[in-house]
C-alpha positions in Angstrom: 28.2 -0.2 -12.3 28.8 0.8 -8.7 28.7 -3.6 -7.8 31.5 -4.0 -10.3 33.3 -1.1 -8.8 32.8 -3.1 -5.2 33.8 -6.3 -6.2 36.8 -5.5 -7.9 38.6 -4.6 -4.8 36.9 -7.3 -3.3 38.5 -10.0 -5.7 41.9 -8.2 -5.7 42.0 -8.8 -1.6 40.8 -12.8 -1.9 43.5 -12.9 -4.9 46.3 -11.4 -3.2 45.7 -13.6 0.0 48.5 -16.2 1.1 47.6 -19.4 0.1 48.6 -22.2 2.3 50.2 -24.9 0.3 50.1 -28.6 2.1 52.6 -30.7 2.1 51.9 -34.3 1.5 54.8 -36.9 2.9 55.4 -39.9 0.8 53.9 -42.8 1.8 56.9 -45.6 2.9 55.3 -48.7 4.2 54.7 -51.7 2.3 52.5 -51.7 -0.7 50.9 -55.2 -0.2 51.0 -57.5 3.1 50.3 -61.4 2.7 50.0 -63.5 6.0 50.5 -67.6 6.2 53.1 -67.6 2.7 53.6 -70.5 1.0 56.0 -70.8 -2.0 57.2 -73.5 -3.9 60.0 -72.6 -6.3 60.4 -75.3 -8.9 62.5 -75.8 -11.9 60.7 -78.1 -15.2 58.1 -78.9 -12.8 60.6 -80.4 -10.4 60.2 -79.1 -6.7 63.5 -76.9 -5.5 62.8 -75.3 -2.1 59.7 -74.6 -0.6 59.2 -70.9 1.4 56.6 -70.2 4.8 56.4 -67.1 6.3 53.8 -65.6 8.7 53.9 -62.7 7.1 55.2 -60.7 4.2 55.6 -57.4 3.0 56.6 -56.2 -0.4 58.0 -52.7 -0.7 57.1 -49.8 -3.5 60.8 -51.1 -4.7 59.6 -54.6 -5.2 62.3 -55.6 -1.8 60.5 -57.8 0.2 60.6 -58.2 4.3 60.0 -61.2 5.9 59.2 -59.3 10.1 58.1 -62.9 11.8 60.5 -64.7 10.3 61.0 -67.5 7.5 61.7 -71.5 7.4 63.0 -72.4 3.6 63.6 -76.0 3.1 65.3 -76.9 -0.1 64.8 -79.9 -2.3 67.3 -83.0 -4.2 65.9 -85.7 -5.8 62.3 -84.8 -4.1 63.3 -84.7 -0.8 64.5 -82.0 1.7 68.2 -81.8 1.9 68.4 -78.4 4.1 66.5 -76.4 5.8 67.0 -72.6 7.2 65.2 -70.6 9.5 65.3 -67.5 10.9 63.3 -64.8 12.8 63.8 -61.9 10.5 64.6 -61.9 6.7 64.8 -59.4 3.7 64.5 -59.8 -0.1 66.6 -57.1 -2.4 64.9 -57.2 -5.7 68.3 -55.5 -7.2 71.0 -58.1 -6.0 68.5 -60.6 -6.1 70.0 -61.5 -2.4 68.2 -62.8 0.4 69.4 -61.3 4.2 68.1 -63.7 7.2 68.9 -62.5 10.7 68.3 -63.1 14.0 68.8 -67.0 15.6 69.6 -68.1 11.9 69.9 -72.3 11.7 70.3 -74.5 8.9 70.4 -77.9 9.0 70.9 -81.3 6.7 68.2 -83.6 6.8 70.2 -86.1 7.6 71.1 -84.5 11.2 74.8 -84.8 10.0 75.6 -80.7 10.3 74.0 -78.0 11.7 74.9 -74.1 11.2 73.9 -71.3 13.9 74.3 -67.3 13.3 73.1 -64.2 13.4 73.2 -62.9 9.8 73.6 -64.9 6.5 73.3 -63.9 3.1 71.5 -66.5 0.6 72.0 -65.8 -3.1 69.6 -68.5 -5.0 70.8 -67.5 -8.2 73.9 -68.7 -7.1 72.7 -71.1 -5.3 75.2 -70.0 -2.3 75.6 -68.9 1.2 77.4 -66.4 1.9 78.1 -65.2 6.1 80.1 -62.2 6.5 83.8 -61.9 8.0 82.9 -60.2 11.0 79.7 -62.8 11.9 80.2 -65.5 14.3 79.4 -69.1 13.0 79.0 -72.2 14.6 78.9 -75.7 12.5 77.9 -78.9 14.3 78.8 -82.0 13.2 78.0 -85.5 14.6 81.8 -85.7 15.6 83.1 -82.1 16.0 82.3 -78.5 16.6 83.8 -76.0 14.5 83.4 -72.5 15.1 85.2 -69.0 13.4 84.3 -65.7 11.4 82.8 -66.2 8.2 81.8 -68.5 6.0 81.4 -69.1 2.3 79.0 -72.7 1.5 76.9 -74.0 -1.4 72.8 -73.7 -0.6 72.7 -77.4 0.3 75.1 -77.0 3.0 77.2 -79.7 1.7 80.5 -78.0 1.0 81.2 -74.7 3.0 85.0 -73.1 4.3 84.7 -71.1 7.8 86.7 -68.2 6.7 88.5 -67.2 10.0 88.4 -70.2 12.1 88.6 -70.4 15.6 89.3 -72.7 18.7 90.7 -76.0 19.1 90.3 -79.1 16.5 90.8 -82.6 16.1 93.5 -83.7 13.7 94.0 -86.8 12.8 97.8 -88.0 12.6 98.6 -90.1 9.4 99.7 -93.2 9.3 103.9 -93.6 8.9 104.4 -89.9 10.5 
């Protein structure tokens, strides 16, 4: 009887003790890491665009980043029609938007135009290009450079509008004027 009367006491003081709670912080990083991507996107087994990246990370959210950079080269009638690069991209699995940045070029197979910026937005659903007001682009064409603030294009880079344009341009005078 006289243990029980000892360890009472003894369990009250052990009970009673502060317990240190630990604090765990969420893990933010990317869930899964592929190097050397290749993806072919195709519609009815027809070839659209084809995707390389050295590396890719997808995010707990399903958002995917694209750290050494991505090359996309998109398909008509079999062959490439455009391709994009660029040294940095993202992926938002909500808007469904990619974000390349960072020495961004795209350019027509053809060599007829080529695009230079810092930031674009591609939207594949879409199928647009979208380069915010406030971004510096640069088009080159084999007779004329046009430069501005903005643009708004189709994926294939054959129609696009520079939304502020700037500089000096070439304008053809009409015939009878």
């Amino acid at each position: 009887m006289k243990f029980i009367i000892y360890l009472i006491p003894l369990f009250l003081i052990f009970a009673c003790a502060k317990q240190e709670m630990k604090t765990y912080k969420k893990y933010d990083g990317p869930m899964l890491v592929g190097y050397d991507i290749f993806t072919n996107y195709s519609d009815s087994g027809i070839i659209k665009l084809q995707m390389w990246a050295p590396e890719q990370q997808e995010l707990e959210t399903g958002d995917r980043v694209f750290p050494k950079g991505i090359k996309i080269d998109f398909f008509e009638k079999g062959k490439v029609s455009t391709t994009l690069t660029a040294k940095h991209a993202t992926f938002s699995k909500v808007t469904g938007i990619y974000t390349v940045r960072n020495n961004v070029e795209i350019v027509s197979t053809d060599k007829k135009k080529k695009l230079n910026t810092e930031e674009l937005k591609w939207m594949p659903l879409l199928h647009k290009v979208k380069i915010e007001k406030d971004k510096f682009v640069r088009i080159q064409t084999q007779s004329e450079v046009l430069t501005g603030m903005g643009l708004d294009a189709n994926e294939d880079f054959k129609w696009y509008k520079i939304t502020k344009p700037q500089g000096v341009f070439a304008v053809q005078k009409q015939e009878g004027n």
